[in-house]
Legacy VTK file of the C-alpha trace (Angstrom):
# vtk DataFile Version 3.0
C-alpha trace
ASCII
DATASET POLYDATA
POINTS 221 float
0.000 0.000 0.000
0.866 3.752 -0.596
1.917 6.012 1.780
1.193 9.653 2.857
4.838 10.881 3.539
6.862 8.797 0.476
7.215 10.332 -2.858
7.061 8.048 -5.818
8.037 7.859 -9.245
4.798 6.102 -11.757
6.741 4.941 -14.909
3.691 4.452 -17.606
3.777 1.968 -19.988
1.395 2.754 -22.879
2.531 0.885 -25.694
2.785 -2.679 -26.118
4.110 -5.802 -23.963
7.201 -6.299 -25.938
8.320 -2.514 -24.966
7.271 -3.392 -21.421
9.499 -6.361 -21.474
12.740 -4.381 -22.946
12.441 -1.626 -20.605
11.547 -3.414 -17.081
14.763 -5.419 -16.852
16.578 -2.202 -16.907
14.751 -0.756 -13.716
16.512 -1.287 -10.449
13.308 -2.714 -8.197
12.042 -0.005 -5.695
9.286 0.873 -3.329
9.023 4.350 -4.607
8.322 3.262 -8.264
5.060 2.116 -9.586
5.153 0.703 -12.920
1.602 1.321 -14.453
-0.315 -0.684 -17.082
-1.613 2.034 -19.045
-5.026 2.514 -20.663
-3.847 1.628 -24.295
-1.700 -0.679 -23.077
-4.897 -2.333 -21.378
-6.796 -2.351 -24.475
-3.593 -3.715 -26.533
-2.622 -6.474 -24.029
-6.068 -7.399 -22.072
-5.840 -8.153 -18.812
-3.326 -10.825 -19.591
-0.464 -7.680 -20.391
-1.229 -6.888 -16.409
-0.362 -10.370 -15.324
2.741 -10.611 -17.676
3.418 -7.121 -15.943
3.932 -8.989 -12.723
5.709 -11.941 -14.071
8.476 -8.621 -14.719
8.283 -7.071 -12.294
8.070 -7.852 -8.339
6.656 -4.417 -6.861
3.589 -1.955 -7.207
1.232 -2.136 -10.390
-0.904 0.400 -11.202
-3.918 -0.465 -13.616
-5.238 2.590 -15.107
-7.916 0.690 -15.974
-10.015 4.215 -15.677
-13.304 2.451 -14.220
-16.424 4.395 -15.616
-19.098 1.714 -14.335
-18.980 -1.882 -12.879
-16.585 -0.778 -10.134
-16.848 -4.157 -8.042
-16.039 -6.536 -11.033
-13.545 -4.627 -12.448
-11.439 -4.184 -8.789
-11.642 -7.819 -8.734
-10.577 -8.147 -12.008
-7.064 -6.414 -12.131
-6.607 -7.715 -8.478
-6.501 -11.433 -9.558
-4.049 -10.416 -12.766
-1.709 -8.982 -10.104
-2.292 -5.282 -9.914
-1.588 -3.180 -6.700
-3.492 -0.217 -7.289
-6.222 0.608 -10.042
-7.889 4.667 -11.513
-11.202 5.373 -11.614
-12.855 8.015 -13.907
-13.697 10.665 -11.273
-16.587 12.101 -13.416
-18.186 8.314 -13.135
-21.578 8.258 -10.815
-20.832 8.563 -7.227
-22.445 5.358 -7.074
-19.663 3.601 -8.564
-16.890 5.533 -7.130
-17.938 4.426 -3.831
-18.530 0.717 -5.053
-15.050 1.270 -6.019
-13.388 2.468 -3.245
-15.141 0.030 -0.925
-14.012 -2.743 -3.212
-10.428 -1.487 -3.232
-10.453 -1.231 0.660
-11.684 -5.225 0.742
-9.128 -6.670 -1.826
-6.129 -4.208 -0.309
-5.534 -2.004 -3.360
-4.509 1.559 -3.412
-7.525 3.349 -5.290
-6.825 6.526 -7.515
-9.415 8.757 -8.777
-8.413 10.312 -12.280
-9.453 13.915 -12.023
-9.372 13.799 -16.391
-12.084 16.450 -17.603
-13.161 17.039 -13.504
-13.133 21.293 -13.132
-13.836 20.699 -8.987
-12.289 17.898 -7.598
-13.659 18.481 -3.910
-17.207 18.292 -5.801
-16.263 14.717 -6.391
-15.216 13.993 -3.425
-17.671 15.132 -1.149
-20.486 12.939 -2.579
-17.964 10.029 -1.091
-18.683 7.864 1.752
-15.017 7.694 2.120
-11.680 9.235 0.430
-9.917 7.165 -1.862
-6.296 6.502 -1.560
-5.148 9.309 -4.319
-6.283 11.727 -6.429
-4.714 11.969 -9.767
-4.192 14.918 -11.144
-4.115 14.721 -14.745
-3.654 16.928 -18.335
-4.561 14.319 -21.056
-2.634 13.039 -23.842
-4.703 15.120 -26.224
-4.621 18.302 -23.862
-1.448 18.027 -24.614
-1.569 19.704 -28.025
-2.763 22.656 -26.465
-0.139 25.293 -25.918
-1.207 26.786 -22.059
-2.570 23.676 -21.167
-1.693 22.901 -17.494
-1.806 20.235 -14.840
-4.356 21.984 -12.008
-1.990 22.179 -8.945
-4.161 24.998 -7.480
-6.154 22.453 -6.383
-3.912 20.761 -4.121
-3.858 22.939 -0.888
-7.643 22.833 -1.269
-7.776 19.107 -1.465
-5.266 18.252 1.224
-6.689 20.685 3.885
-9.607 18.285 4.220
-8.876 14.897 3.086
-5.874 12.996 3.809
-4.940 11.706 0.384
-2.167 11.464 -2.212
-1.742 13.332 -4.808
-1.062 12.256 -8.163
0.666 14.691 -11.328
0.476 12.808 -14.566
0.284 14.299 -18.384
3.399 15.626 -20.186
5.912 15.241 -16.743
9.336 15.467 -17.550
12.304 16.450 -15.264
11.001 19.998 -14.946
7.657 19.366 -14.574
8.462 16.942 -11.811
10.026 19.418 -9.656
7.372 21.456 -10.455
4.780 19.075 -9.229
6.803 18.088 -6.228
6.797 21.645 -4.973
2.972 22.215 -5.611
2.636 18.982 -3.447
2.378 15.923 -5.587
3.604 13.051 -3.904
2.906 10.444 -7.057
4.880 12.011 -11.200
3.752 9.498 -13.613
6.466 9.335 -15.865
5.359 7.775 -19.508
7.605 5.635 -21.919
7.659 6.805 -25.270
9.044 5.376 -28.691
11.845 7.873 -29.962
10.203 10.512 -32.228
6.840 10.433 -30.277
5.017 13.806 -29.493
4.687 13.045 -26.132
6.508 13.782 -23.334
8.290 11.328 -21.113
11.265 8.792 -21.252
12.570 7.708 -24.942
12.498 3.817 -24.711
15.616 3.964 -26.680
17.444 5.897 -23.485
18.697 4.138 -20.140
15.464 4.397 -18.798
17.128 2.852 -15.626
19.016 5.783 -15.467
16.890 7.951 -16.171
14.193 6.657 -13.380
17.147 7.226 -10.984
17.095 10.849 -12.109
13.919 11.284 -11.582
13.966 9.397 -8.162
16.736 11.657 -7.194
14.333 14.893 -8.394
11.327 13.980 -6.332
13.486 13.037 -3.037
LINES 1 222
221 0 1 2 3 4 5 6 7 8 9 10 11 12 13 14 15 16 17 18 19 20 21 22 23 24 25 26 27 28 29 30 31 32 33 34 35 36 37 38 39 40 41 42 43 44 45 46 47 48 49 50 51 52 53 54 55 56 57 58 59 60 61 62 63 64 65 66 67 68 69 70 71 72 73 74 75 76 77 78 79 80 81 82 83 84 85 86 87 88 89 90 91 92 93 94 95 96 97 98 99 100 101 102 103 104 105 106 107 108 109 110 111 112 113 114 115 116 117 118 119 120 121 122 123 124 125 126 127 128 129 130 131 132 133 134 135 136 137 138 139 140 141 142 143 144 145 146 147 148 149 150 151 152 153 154 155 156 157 158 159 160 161 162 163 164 165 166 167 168 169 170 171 172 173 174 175 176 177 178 179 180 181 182 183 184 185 186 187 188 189 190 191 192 193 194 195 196 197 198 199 200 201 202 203 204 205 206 207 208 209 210 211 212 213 214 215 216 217 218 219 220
């Protein structure tokens, strides 16, 4: 499980298995990285890319799985492949976000609400029975194409003063933007792998991602 006071590095893997099984034999195993089965990586691999996932690597797995309905089925799901942690859409009925969390909370996994598209996240989460284990923070791949486009961190003061949660800062996070998010109080960067001449931002898979992910480990401290 997560904790409050440890900052963490969230390498995401959004391409295929076979990049997932270059890359992960290069990372030195750590509690403070979580190596996260992306959404296209999900819809590439199945559930079956999570459980190869663990067969490669023996620490935290996120699935960002981003649950939109059918919370209880879909906890269980990613739990049996091997996952450690799972998202949630947060603009999904507060019916399922608390069938979610309360299904996380039974099966021990860290839930994460994905704040994607969400303009208020304490509206979200005061129609909870409970607070989830994060909140994730997030500027989409597509919002990514748009020059001024930001990850929110004004709303992490306002989130922390009244729930005791993590915070997550994922969307175009590179060395900079780590630091940045560190210092606005993000305790979780997710990191992405890219191929070389992507237009996203995150690690080249044709780098030492290994060293890189100490870099970045080293950044966040």
């Amino acid at each position: 499980m997560l904790h409050v006071n440890t900052r963490y590095l969230q390498l995401a893997f959004n391409d295929d298995l076979a990049m997932a099984r270059k890359i992960l034999p290069q990372i030195v195993p750590s509690d403070r990285i979580l190596v996260e089965a992306g959404t296209p990586f999900i819809k590439r691999e199945g559930v079956r890319g999570i459980v190869a996932l663990r067969t490669l690597w023996p620490g935290q797995i996120v699935a960002d799985i981003k649950t939109s309905d059918g919370a209880a089925d879909e906890v269980a799901m990613v739990r049996a492949a091997g996952a450690t942690a799972i998202t949630v859409l947060g603009n999904a009925p507060t019916e399922t976000l608390n069938l979610f969390i309360e299904r996380c909370q039974q099966l021990g996994l860290d839930s994460m609400i994905d704040l994607l598209g969400v303009s208020d996240p304490l509206s979200v989460l005061r129609e909870l029975r409970q607070a989830p284990t994060a909140m994730v923070l997030h500027r989409g791949r597509d919002e990514e194409t748009t020059r001024g486009k930001v990850i929110q961190y004004r709303h992490v003061k306002r989130i922390k003063s009244k729930y005791d949660v993590l915070i997550s800062a994922a969307g175009g996070v590179d060395l900079r933007e780590a630091r940045s998010a560190i210092f606005n109080g993000a305790s979780i960067v997710v990191v992405n792998i890219v191929r070389p001449g992507s237009p996203w931002t995150g690690i080249s898979s044709d780098s030492d991602v290994g060293a890189v992910a100490r870099r970045f480990l080293e950044t966040i401290e």
